[in-house]
KEKE-3310 file (N, C-alpha, C; in steps of 0.2 Angstrom, whole numbers, plus 5000, padded with zeros to 4 digits):
npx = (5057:5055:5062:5052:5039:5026:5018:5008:5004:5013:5017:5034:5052:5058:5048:5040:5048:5058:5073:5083:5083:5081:5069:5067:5054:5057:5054:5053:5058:5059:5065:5055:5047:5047:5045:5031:5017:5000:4987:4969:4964:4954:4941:4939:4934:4926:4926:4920:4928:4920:4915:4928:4938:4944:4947:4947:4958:4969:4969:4975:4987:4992:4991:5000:5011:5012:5013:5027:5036:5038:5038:5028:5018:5006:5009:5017:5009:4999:5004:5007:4996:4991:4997:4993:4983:4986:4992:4983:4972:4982:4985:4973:4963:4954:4948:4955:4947:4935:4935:4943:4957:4967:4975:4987:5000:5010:5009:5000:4982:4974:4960:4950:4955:4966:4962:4957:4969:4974:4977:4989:4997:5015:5020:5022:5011:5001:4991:4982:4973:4957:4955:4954:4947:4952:4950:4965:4969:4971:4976:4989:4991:4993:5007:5014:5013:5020:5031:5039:5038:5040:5053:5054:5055:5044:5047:5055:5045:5034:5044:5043:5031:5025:5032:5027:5014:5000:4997:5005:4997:4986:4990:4992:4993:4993:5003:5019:5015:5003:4988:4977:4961:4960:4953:4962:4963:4956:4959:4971:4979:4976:4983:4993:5001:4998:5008:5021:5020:5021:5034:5042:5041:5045)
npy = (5066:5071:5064:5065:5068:5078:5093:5092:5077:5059:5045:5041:5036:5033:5031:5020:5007:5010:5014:5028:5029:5041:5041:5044:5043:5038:5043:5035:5035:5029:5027:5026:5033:5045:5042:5037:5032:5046:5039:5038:5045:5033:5038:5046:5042:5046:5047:5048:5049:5042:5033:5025:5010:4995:4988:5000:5007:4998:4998:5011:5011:5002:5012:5021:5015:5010:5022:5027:5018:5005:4990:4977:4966:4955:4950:4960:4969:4967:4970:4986:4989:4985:4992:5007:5007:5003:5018:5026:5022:5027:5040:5048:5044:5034:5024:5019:5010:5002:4986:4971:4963:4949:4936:4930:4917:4923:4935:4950:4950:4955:4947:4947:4955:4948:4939:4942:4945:4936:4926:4932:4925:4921:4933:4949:4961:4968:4976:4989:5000:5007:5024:5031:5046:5053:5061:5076:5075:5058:5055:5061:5055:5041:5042:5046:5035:5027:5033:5029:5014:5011:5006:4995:4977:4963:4953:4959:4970:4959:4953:4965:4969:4956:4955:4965:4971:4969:4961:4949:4948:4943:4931:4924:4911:4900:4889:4893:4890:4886:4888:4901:4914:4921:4939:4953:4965:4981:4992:4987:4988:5002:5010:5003:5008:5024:5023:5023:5034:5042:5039:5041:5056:5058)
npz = (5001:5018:5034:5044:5051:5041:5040:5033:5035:5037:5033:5037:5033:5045:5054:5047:5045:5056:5053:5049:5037:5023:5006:4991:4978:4961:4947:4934:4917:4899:4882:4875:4881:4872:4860:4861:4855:4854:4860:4863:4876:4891:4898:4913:4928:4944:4959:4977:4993:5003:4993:4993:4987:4993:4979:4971:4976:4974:4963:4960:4964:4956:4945:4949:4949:4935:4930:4934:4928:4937:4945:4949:4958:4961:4974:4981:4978:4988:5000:4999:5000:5010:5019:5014:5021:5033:5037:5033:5044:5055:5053:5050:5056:5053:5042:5025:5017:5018:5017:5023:5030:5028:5039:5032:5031:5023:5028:5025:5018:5007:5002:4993:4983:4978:4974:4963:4955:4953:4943:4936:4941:4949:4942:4933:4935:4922:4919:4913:4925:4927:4925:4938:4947:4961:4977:4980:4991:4994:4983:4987:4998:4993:4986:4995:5004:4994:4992:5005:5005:4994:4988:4993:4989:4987:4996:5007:5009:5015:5025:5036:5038:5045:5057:5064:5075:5073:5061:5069:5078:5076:5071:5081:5095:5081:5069:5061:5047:5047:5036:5036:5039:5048:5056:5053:5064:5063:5073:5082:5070:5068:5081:5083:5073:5076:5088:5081:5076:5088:5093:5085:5085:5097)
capx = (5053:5058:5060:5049:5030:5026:5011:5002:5005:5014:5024:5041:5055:5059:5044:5039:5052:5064:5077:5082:5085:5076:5071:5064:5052:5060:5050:5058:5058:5063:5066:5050:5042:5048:5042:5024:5009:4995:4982:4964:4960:4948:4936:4938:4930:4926:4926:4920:4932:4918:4916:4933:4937:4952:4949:4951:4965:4972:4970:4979:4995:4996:4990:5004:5017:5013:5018:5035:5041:5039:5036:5022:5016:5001:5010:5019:5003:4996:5010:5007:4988:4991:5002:4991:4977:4987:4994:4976:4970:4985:4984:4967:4959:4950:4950:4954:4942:4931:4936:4947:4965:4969:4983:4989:5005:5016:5007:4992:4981:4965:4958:4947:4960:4970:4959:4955:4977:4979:4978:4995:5003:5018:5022:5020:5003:5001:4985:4979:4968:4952:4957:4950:4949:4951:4952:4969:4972:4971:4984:4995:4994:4997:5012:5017:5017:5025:5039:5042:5039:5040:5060:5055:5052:5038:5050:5055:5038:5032:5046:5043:5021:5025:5038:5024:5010:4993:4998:5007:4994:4981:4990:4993:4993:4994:5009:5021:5014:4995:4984:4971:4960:4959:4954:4967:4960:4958:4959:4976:4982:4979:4986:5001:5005:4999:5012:5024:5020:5022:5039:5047:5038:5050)
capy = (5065:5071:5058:5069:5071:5086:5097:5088:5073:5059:5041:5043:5032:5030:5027:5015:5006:5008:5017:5033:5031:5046:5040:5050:5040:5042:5043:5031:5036:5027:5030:5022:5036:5050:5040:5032:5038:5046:5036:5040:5043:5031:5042:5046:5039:5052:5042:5051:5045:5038:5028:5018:5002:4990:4987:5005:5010:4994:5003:5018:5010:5000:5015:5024:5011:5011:5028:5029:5012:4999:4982:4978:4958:4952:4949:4965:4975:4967:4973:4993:4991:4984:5001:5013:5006:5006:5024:5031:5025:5030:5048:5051:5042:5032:5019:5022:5007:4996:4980:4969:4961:4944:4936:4923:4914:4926:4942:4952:4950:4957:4941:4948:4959:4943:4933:4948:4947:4928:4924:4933:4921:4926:4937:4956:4966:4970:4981:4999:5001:5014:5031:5035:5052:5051:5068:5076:5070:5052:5053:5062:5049:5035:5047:5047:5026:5026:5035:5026:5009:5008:5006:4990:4969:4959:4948:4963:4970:4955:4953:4970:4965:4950:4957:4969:4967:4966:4954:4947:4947:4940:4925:4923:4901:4897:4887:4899:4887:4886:4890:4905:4917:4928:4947:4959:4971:4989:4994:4986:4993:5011:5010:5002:5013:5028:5024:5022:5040:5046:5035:5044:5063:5059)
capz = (5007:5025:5039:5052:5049:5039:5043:5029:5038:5034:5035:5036:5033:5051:5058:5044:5046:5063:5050:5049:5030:5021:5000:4988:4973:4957:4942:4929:4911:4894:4876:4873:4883:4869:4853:4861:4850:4858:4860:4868:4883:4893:4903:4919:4936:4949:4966:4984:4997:5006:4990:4989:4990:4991:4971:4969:4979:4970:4954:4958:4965:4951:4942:4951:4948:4929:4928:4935:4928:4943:4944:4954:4957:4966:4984:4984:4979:4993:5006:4998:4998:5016:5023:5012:5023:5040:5038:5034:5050:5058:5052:5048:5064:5050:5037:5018:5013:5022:5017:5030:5027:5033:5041:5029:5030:5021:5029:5025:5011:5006:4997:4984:4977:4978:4969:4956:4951:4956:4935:4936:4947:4953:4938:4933:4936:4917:4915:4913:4927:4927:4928:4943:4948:4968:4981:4978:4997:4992:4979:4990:5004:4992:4984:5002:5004:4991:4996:5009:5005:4985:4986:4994:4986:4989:5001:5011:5014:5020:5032:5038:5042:5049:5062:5068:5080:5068:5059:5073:5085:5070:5068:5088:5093:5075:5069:5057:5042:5048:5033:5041:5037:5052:5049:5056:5068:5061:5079:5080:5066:5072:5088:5084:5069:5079:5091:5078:5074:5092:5095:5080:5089:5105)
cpx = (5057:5057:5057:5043:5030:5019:5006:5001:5006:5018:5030:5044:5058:5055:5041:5044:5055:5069:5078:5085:5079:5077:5066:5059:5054:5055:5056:5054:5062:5063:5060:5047:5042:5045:5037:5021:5005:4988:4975:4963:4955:4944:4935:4931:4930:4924:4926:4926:4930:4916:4921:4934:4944:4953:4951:4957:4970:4975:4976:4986:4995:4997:4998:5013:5020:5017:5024:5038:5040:5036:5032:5019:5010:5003:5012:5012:5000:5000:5008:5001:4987:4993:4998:4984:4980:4989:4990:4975:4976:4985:4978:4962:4953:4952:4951:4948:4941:4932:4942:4953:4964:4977:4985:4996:5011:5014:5002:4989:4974:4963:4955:4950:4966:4970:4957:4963:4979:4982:4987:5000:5009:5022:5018:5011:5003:4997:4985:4973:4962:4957:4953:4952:4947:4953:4962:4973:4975:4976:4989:4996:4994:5003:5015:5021:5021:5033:5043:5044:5039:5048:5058:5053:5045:5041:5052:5049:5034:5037:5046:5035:5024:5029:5034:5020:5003:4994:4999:5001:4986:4982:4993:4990:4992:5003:5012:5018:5006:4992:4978:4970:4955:4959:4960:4962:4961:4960:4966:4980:4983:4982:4993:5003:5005:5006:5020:5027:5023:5030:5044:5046:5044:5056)
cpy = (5067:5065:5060:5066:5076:5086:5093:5081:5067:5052:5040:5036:5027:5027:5023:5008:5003:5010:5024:5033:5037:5042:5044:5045:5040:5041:5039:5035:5032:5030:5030:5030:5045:5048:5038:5039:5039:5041:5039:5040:5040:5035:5041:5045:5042:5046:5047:5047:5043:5030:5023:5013:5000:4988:4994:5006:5004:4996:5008:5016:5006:5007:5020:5021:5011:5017:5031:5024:5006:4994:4981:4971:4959:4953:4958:4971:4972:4968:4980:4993:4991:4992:5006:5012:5008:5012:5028:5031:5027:5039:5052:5048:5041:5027:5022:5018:5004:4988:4977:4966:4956:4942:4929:4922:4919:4933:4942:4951:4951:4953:4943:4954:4954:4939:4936:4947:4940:4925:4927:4930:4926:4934:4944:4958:4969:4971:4985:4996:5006:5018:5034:5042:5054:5059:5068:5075:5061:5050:5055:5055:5044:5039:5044:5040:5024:5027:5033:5017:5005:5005:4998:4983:4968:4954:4954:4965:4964:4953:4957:4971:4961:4951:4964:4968:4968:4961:4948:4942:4942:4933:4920:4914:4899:4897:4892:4894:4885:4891:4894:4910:4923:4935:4952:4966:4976:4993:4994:4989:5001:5012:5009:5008:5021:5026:5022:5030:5044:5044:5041:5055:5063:5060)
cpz = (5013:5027:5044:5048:5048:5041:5038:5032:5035:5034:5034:5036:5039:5054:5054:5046:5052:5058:5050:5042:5027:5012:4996:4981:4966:4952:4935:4921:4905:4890:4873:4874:4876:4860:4856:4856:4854:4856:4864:4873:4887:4897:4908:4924:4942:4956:4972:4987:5001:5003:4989:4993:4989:4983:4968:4970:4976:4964:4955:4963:4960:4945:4942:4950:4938:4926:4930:4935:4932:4941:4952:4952:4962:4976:4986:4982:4984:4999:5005:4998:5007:5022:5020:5017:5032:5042:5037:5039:5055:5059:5051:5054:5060:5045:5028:5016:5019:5024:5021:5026:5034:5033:5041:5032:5030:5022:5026:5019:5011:5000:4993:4982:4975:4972:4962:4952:4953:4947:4933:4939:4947:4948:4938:4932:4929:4914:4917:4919:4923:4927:4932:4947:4957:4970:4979:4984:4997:4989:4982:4995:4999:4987:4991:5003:4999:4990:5000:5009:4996:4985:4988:4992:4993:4996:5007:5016:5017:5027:5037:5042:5047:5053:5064:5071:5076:5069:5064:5080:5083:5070:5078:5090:5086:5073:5063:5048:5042:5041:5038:5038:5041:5053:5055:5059:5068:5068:5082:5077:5069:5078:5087:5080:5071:5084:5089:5077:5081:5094:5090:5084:5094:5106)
residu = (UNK:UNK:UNK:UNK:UNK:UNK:UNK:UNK:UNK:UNK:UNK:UNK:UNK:UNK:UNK:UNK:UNK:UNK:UNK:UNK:UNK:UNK:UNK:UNK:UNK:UNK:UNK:UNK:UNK:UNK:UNK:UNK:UNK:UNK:UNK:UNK:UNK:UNK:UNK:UNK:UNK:UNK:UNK:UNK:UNK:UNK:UNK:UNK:UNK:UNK:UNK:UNK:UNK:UNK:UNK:UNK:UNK:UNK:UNK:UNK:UNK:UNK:UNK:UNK:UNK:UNK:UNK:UNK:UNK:UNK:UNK:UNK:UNK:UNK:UNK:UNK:UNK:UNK:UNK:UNK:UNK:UNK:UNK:UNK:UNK:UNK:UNK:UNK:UNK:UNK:UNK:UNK:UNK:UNK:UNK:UNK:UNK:UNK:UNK:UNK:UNK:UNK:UNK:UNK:UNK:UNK:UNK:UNK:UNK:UNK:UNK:UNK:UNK:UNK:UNK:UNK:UNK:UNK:UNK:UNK:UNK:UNK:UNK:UNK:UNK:UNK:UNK:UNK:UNK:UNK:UNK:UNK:UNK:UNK:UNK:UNK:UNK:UNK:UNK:UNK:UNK:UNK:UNK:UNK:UNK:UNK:UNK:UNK:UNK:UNK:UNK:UNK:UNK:UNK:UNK:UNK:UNK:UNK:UNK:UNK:UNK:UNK:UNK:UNK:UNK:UNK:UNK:UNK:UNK:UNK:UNK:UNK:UNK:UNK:UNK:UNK:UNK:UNK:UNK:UNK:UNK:UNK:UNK:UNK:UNK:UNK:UNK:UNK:UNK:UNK:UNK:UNK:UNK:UNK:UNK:UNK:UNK:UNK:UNK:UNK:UNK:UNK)
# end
C-alpha cells in the first residue's frame, strides 16, 4: 500500500493514523494449508451495495481475516467494521451500511453485531461466515482497511477511536466510565475523516 491516496482512492497509513508508516497485509500461510481436503463449497450470496449491512460487512472481514490467518475477536471486529464505515463515507460521500455505531466506554460499537459475537466472549471469532458475493469495490475498500488497520490490536484500535472527534464528540459531558448508548453522528464521521484526507493532500 502507498501512503498517498491512489486514483482508486484510499485510507493511508498516514492519514489513518498521524503516521507516516506505510504496511502492506500479509497473507499468512501454514502446512495445514497444503494437506487440507477439499471440501464443498457453500453457495454463494450475491448482495447489491445498497443491500448491505453491518452483519454482512462483518462477514467479510472476518471472512477476510479467515483467509490470510488472523485473529479477530468481537471488540477488534468492532474497531475494523467501525473504520470500514468511517472511510466509506469519507471517500464515497456516503455510507457502507445504514446501521449506526455507538459510543460505548471502550469506543465504538455497533450493538447488534455485538450481541450477534458476544457468545464468544473475549476470545476468537471461530466461524465460516456466508460467502457473500459483494461488488469488487466493496472488497477492495475493505482490502484497503485492512491495509491499514489489520496490523493493529483490539487495544490499539480502540486507543486510536477514542482519541478522535466522533467518538469524542459522542461521549461529550459523560464521565470516562459512564455506561451510554449515544449514536455516533455519520455526519461527524465524514467530515472529520474527510479532513483527514485533505490534511494528508497538503
Amino acid at each position: 500500500m502507498v501512503d498517498k491516496i491512489g486514483s482508486a482512492g484510499r485510507p493511508s497509513a498516514s492519514a489513518a493514523t498521524g503516521t507516516s508508516t506505510s504496511t502492506r497485509y500479509i497473507q499468512g500461510h501454514s502446512m495445514a494449508d497444503a494437506t487440507a481436503v477439499p471440501t464443498k463449497m457453500a453457495q454463494s450470496k450475491r448482495v447489491f451495495t445498497k443491500n448491505l449491512t453491518a452483519h454482512i460487512v462483518a462477514d467479510l472481514l472476518i471472512t477476510f481475516c479467515n483467509r490470510h490467518g488472523d485473529l479477530l475477536t468481537n471488540l477488534r471486529l468492532q474497531r475494523l467494521l467501525y473504520y470500514a464505515q468511517a472511510w466509506h463515507l469519507a471517500l464515497y460521500n456516503e455510507d457502507l451500511f445504514r446501521d449506526d455505531f455507538q459510543a460505548w466506554v471502550h469506543g465504538p460499537v455497533q450493538p447488534d453485531v455485538y450481541v450477534r459475537f458476544q457468545p464468544h466472549g473475549t476470545g476468537l471469532i471461530d466461524c465460516e461466515p456466508p460467502p457473500w458475493v459483494v461488488a469488487k469495490r466493496i472488497e477492495q475498500h475493505i482490502e484497503h482497511v485492512m491495509e491499514v488497520y489489520g496490523r493493529f490490536s483490539a487495544y490499539d484500535l480502540e486507543r486510536i477511536a477514542c482519541d478522535e472527534e466522533p467518538w469524542r464528540e459522542a461521549r461529550r459531558g459523560l464521565a470516562i466510565d459512564d455506561p451510554a448508548t449515544r449514536s455516533i453522528d455519520k455526519g461527524t464521521m465524514k467530515r472529520f475523516y474527510e479532513s483527514k484526507l485533505e490534511q494528508e493532500k497538503a
